[in-house]
VEXDREN-2710 file (C-alpha; in Angstrom, 1 decimal):
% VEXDREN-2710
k/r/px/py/pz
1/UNK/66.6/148.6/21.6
2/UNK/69.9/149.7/22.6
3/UNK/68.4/151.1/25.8
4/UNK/67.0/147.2/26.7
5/UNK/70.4/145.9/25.8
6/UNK/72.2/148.5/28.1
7/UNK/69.6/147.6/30.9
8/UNK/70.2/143.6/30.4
9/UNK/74.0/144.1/30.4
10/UNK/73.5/146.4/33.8
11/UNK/71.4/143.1/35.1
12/UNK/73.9/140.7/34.2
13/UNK/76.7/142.9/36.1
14/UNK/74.8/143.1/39.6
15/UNK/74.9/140.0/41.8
16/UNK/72.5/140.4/44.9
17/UNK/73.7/138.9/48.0
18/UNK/71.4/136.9/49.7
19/UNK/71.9/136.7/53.8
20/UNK/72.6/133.4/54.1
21/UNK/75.4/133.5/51.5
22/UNK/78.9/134.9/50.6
23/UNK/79.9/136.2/47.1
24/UNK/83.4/136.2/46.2
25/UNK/84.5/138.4/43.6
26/UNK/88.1/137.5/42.1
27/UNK/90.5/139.5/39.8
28/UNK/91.0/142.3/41.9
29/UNK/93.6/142.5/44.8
30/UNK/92.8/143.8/48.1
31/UNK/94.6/144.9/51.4
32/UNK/93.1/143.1/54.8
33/UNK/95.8/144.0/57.7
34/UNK/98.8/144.1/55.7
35/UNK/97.8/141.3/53.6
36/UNK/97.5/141.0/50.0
37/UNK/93.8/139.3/48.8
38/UNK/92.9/138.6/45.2
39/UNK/89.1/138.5/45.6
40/UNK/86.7/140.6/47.5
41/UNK/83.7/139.9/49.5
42/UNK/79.9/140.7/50.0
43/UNK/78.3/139.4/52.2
44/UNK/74.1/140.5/52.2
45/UNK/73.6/143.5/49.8
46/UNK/75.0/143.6/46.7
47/UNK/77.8/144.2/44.4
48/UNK/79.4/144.9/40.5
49/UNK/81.3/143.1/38.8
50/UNK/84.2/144.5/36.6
51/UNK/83.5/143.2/33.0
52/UNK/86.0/140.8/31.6
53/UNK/88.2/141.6/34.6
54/UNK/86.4/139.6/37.5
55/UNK/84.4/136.5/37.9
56/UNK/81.8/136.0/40.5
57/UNK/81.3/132.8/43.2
58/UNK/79.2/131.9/45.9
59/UNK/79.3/129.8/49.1
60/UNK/76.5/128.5/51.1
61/UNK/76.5/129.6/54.9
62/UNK/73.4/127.4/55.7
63/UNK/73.7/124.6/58.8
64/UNK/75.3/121.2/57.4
65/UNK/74.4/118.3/59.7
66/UNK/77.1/115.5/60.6
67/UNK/76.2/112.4/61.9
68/UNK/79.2/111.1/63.5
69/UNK/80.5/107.5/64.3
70/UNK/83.5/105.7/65.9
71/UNK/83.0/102.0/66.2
72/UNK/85.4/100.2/68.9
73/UNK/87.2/103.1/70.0
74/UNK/89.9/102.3/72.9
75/UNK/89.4/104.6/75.9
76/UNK/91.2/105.3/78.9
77/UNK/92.0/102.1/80.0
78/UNK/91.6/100.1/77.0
79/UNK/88.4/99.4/77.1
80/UNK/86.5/99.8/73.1
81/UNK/83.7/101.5/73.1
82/UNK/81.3/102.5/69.6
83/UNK/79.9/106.7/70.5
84/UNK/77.0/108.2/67.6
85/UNK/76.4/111.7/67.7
86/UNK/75.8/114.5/65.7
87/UNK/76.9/117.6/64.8
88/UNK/76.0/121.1/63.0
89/UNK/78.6/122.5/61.2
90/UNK/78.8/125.7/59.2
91/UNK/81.1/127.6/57.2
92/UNK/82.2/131.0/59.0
93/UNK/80.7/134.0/58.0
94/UNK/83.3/136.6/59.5
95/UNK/87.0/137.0/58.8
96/UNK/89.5/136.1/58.9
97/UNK/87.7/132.5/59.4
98/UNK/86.0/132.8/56.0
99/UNK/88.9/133.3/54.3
100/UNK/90.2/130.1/55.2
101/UNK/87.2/128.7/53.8
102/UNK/87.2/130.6/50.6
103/UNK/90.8/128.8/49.9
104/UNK/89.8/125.6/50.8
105/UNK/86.0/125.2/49.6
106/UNK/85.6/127.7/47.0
107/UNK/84.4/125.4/44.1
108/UNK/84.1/122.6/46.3
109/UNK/80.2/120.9/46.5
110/UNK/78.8/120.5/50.2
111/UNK/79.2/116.7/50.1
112/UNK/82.8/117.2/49.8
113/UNK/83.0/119.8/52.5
114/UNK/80.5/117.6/55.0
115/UNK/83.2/114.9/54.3
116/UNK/86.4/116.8/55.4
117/UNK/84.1/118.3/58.4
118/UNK/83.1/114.6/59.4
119/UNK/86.6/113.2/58.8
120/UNK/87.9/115.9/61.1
121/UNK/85.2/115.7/63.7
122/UNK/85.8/111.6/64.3
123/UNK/89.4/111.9/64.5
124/UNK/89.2/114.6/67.4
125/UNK/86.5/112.2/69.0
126/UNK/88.5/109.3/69.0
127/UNK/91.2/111.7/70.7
128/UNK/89.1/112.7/73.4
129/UNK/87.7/109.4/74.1
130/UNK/91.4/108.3/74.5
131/UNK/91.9/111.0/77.3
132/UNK/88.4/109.2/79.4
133/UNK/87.3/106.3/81.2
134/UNK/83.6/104.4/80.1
135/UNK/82.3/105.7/83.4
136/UNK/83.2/109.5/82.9
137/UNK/81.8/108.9/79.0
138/UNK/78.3/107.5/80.4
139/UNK/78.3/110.0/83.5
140/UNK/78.3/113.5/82.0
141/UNK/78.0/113.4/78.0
142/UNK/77.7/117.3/78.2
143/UNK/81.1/117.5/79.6
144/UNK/82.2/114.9/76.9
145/UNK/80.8/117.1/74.4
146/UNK/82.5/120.0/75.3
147/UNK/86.2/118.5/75.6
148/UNK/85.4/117.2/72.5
149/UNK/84.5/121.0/71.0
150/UNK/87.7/122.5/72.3
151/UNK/89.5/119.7/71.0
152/UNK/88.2/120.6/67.0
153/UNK/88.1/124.4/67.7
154/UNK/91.8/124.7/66.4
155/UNK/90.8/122.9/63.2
156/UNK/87.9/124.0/62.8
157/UNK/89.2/127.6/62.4
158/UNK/91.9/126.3/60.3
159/UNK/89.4/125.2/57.7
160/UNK/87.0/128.2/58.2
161/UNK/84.3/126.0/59.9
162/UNK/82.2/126.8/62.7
163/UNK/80.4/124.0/65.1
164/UNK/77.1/125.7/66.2
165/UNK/76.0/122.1/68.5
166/UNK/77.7/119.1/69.2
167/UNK/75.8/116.3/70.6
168/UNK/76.3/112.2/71.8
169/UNK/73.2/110.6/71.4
170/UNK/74.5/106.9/72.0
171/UNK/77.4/105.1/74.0
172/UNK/77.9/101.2/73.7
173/UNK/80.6/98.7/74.1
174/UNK/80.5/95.2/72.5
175/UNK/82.5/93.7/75.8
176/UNK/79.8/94.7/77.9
177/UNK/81.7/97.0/80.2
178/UNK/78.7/99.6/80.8
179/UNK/76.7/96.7/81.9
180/UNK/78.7/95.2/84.6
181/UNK/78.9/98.5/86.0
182/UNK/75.1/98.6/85.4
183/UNK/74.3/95.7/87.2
184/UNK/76.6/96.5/90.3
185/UNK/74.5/100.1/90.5
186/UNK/71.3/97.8/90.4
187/UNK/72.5/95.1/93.1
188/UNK/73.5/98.0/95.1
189/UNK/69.8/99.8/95.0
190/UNK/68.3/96.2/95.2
191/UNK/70.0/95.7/98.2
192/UNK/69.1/99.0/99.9
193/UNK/65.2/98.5/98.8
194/UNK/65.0/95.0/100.4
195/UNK/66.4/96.7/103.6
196/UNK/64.1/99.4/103.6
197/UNK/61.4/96.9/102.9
198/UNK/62.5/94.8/106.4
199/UNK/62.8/98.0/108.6
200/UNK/59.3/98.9/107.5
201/UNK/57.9/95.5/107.7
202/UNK/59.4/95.2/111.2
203/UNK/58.2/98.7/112.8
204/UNK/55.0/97.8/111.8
205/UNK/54.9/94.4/113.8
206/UNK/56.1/96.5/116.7
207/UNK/53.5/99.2/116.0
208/UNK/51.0/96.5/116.0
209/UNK/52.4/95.1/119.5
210/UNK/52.0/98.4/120.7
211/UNK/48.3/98.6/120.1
212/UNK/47.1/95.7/121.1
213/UNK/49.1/96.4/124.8
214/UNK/47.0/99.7/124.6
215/UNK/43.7/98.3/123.7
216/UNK/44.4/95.5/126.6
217/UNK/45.2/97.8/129.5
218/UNK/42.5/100.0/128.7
219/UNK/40.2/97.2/128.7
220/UNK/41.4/95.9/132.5
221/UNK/40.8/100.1/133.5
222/UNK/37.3/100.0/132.6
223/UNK/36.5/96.4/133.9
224/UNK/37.9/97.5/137.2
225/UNK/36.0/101.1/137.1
226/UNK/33.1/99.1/136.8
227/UNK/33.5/96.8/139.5
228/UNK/34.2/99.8/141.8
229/UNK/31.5/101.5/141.2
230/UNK/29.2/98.6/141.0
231/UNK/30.7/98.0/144.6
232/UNK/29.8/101.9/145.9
233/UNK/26.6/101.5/144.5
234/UNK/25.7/97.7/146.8
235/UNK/27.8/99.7/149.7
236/UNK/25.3/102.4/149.5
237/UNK/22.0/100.0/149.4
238/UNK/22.9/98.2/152.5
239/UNK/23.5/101.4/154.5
240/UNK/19.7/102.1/153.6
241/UNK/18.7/98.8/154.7
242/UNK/18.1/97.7/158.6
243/UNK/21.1/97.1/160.9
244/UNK/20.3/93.5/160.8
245/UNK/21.0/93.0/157.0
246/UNK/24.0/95.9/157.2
247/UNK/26.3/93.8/158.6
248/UNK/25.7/90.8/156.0
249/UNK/26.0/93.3/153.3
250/UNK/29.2/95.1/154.8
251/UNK/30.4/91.0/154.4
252/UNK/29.1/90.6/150.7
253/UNK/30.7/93.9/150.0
254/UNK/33.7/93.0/151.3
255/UNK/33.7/89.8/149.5
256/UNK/33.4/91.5/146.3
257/UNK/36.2/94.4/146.6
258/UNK/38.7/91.2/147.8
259/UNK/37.6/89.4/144.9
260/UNK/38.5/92.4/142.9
261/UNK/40.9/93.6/143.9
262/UNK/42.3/89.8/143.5
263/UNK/41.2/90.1/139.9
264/UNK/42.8/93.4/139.5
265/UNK/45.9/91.4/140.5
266/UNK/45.5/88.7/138.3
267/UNK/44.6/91.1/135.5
268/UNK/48.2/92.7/136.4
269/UNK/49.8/89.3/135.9
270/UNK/48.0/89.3/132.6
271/UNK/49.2/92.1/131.4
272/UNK/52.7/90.8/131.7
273/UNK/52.6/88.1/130.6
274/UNK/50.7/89.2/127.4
275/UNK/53.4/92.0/127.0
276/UNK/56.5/89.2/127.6
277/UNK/54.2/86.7/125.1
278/UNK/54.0/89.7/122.6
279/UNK/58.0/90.4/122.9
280/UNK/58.9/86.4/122.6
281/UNK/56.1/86.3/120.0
282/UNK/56.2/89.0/117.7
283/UNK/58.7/91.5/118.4
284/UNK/61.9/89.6/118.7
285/UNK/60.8/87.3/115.7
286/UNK/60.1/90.7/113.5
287/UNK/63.6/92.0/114.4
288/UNK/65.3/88.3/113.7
289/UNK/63.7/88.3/110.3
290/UNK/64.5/91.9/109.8
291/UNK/68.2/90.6/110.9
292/UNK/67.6/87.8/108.3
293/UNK/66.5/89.7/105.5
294/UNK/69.5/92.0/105.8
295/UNK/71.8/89.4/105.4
296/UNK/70.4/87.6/102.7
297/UNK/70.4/90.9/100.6
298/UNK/73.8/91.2/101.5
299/UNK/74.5/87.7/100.3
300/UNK/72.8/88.4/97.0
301/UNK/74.5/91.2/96.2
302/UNK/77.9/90.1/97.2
303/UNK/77.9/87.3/94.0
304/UNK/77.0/90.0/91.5
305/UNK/78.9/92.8/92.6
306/UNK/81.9/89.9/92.6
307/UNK/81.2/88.7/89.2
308/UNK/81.1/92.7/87.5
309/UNK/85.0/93.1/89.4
310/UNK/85.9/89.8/87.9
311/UNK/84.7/90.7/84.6
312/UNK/86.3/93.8/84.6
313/UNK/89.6/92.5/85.6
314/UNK/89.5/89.4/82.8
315/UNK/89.0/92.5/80.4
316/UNK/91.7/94.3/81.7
317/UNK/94.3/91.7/81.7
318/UNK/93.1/90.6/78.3
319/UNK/93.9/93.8/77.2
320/UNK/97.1/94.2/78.5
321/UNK/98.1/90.8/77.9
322/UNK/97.2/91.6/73.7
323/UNK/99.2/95.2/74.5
324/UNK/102.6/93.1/76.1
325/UNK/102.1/90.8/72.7
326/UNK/102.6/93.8/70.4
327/UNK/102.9/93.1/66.7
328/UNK/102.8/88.8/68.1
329/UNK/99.6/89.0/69.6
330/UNK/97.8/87.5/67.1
331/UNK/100.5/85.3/66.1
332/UNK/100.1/83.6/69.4
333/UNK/96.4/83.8/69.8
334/UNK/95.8/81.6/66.4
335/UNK/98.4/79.0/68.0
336/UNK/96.5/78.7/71.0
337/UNK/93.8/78.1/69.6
338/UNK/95.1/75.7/66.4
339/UNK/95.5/72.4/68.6
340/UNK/91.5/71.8/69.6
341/UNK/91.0/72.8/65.8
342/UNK/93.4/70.1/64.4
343/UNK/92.2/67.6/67.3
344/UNK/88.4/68.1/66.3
345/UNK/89.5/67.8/62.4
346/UNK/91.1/64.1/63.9
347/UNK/88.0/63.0/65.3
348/UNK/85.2/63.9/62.8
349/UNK/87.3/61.0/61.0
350/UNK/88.0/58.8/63.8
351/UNK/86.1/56.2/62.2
352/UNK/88.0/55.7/59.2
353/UNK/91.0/53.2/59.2
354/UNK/94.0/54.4/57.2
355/UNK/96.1/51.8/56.5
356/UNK/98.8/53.7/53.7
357/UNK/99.1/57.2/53.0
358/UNK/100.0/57.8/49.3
359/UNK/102.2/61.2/48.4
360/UNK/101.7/62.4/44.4
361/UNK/104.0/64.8/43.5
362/UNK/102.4/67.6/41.4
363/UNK/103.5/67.3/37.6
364/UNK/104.2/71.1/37.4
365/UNK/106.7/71.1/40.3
366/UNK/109.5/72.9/37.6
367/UNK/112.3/70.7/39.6
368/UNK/111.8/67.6/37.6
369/UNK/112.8/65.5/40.3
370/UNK/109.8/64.8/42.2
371/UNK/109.1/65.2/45.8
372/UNK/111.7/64.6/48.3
373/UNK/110.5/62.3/51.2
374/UNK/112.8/64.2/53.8
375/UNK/110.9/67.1/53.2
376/UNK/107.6/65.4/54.6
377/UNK/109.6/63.5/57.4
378/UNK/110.6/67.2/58.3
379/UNK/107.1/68.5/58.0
380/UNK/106.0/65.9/60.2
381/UNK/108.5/66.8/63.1
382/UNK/107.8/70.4/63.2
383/UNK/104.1/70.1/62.9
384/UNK/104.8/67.6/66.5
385/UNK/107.6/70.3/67.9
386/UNK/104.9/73.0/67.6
387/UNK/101.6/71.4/68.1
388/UNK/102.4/68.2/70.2
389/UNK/101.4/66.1/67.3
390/UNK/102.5/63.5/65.4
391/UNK/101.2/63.0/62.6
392/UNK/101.8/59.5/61.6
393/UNK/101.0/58.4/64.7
394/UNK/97.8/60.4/64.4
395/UNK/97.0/58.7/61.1
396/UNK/97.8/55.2/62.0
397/UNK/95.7/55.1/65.2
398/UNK/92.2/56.3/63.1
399/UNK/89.5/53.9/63.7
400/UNK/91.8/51.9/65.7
401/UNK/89.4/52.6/68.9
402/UNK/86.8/51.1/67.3
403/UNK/87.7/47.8/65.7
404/UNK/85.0/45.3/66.2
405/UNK/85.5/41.7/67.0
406/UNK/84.4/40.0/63.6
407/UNK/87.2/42.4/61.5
408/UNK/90.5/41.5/61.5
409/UNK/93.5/43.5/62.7
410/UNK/95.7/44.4/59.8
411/UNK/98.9/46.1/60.3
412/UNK/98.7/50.2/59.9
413/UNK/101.5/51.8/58.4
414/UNK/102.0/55.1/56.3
415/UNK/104.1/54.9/53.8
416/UNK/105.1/58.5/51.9
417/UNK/106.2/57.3/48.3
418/UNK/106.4/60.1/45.6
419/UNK/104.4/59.3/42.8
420/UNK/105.0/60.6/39.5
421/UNK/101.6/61.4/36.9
422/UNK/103.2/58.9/34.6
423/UNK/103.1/55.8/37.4
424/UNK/99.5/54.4/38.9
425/UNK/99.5/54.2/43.1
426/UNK/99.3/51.2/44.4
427/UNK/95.8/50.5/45.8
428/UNK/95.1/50.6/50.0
429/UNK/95.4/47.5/51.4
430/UNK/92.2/45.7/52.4
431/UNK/90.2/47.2/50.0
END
């Protein structure tokens, strides 16, 4: 019995390591380089604990995966951009690193410590994305990632974290930045393919030209090789034949090489002609429409190309425009954009003929006195100083527009008389 309880207490005192953990043992001190430790660590293997004297803990060394986020992030340039990515993140497993994480983790759950990691990570992203254009973002996010790395390093090691991989896995921008620049790159290859297209379209008409001169001449050849030797061959029959038919032969003969060699000359004429008819005909109208082609690509790539730069410079002087505004950009903004909302309220009741405007003062004003009438007079200037609008006016022209014959005009006025709970309004006029 005693022996079982002696073995049990022996199991109870040995902590195995496992390899993909750390065990901290605290209540002992401990000398690392000159510095003073009160725990001590195994890491694979195993250890003992000193009853009553030391307490045992453990932290996790497995991978910890980080999806990160920054939504409209300003980059160089000021234009936002929203980057996803994601990240594995460990805790180190060598010192002095993992003694930074022992003091800052130890006890800690690994949702808390995947939240400090992720906080950490985006705010070094949105640094780094500060430091680059879209276009270097979108060109090489491998580079991006890397800047981005040695930017958390410092961090990282003060926490006792490790980054194993670091990756972007989407770039996008609500202003639509990336695709102006998109569609500039596309107009550009668009053009060049249509060119392409027109050369090749071209040197085969001319090809074709070609061929058909070839075919031509070499059927003029053989027509003439025949009538020569058709010629020889008559020649040589009328030498066989008496003297009295030679010489009427010789004149046939005769006849026949002057009438081909008069063919061969009109055949020769031909054969310019067809080769200045195929050069009016098809090989100046290939290269005109080649001509043709190139400048209409040109001339509809020139709008698009136009339209991206135009975009991009609205952007950019919106941007610096809000940036020169500083802390009254916003202020201005709503004040620009006040008057249509006031003028649109005006006309949804344009309809509607106001003859008297009736002010009740509220019966909880705490003054007792009521409402003072200069105070709306004043209202009513500094709404027309600001906006351009005067509100009386405003009110008494409703519905004026659109007065039809049959109703009679009655006079418009607006009259702004306190009221007090106690005392009844007088009705609108006209009812």
């Amino acid at each position: 019995m005693i022996a079982a309880l002696f073995l049990v207490s022996i199991k109870a005192l040995i902590y195995i390591c496992q390899p993909n953990e750390v065990l901290i043992f605290s209540g002992k001190n401990r000398n690392l380089n000159g510095r003073v430790l009160p725990y001590r660590i195994i890491k694979g293997g195993r250890g003992y604990r000193t009853p009553f004297l030391e307490r045992v803990d453990q932290i996790d060394l497995t991978n910890m995966i980080i999806d990160l986020e920054a939504r409209n992030a300003y980059t160089k340039g000021g234009i936002p951009i929203s980057i996803t990515g994601i990240a594995n993140v460990k805790i180190a497993g060598h010192e002095p690193m993992l003694n930074n994480a022992i003091e800052r983790f130890l006890g800690k759950g690994r949702a808390e410590i995947i939240a400090i990691a992720k906080s950490t990570l985006e705010g070094s992203l949105r640094g780094v994305l500060a430091t680059l254009t879209p276009e270097e973002l979108n060109e090489d996010r491998n580079l991006f990632a890397e800047k981005l790395v040695a930017e958390v390093e410092q961090d990282m090691t003060s926490l006792g974290l490790v980054v194993d991989t670091l990756k972007i896995q989407n770039i996008t921008d609500d202003v639509k930045y990336l695709d102006s620049i998109g569609r500039t790159r596309n107009a550009e290859l668009l053009s060049s393919a249509r060119i392409a297209e027109a050369i090749a379209h071209a040197d085969a008409d001319v090809r074709s030209a070609e061929n058909y001169e070839r075919e031509t001449m070499a059927k003029i050849t053989a027509e003439i090789a025949m009538a020569e030797a058709e010629a020889a061959k008559l020649l040589a029959d009328a030498q066989s034949r008496r003297a009295a038919v030679v010489a009427e032969e010789q004149a046939q003969v005769a006849q026949m090489v002057a009438k081909a060699k008069a063919e061969l000359m009109v055949q020769t004429a031909r054969i310019e002609q067809v080769r200045r008819q195929l050069e009016a005909d098809v090989i100046a109208p290939a290269k005109a429409e080649y001509e043709a082609m190139e400048q209409q690509a040109r001339a509809n790539v020139a709008p698009i190309v136009e339209d991206g730069k135009a975009r991009a410079d609205a952007l950019r002087q919106l941007s610096k425009s809000w940036t020169e505004a500083g802390d009254k950009a916003r202020e201005i903004f709503i004040l620009q954009k006040i008057e249509p909302v006031i003028q649109q309220l005006t006309d949804t009741i344009s309809d509607t003929r106001i003859e008297r405007v009736t002010v009740i003062d509220s019966p909880n004003s705490g003054s007792g006195a009521g409402m003072d009438p200069r105070k709306l007079i004043a209202l009513n200037e500094q709404v027309k100083e600001l906006f351009g609008i005067d509100l009386v006016d405003k009110l008494g022209n409703l519905g004026g527009s659109k007065k039809s014959e049959s109703t009679p005009a009655i006079a418009t006025s607006v009259n702004f008389n306190p009221v007090t709970p106690e005392t009844t309004p007088p009705p609108l006029q006209g009812q």
